[in-house]
N, C-alpha and C positions, 0 to 999 in steps of 0.2 A: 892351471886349474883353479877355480874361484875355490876360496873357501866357505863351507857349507853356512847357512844360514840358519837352521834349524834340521831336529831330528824328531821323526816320528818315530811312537812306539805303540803295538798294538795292547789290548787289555791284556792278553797272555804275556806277552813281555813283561810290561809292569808288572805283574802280579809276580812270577820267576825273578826278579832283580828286587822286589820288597823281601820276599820268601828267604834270598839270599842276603840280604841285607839285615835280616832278622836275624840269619841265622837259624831258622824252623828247619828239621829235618826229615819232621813226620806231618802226615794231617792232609787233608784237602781244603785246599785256599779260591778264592776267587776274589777282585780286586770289590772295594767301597767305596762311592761317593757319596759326600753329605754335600745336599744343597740349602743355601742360604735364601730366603726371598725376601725384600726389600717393596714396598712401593714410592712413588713418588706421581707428582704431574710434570708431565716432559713436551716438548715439542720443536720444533724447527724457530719457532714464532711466537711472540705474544700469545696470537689469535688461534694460534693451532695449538695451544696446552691441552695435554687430557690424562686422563690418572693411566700411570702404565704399570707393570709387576716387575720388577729387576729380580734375576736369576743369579744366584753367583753360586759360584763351586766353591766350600766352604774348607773342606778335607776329602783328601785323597789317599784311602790303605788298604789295605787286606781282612778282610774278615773269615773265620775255619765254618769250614760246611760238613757237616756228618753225611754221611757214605747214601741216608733215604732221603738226602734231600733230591728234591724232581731234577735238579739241574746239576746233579753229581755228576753225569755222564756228557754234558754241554764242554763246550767252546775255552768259556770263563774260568772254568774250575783246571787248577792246576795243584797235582801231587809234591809236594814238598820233598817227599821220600826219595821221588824221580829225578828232581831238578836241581837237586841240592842234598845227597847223598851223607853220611855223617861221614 
């Protein structure tokens, strides 16, 4: 059997394995990205330069969501208390 190459994780995963990783036992979490933007002029060619936006993913964590926020009840949002029990 090949050994694996890479491993996917969904946003709920991450966010349950930072949660434990923290050590948080209470709270409502949902995962953080900060993005970087950069530009530059880029192109294949000489002739083909032209000003482009570079994107980078800067930090990746967790940040606590209080119980009225709209997206309490969403996908993203994971219970600490549930998934990581004291």
């Amino acid at each position: 059997m090949a050994e694996a190459q890479n491993y996917v994780f969904s946003y709920r995963e991450l966010t349950e394995t930072l949660i434990k990783k923290q050590g948080l036992h209470e709270g409502l979490w949902m995962i953080y990205v900060e993005f970087g933007l950069g530009a530059g002029n880029v192109g294949p060619t000489k002739e083909q330069v032209m000003p482009a936006a570079i994107l980078s993913v800067a930090k990746i964590g967790i940040q606590r969501v209080e119980k009225d926020n709209p997206l309490a009840e969403s996908a993203l949002i994971v219970d600490a208390a549930v998934v990581n029990p004291a």
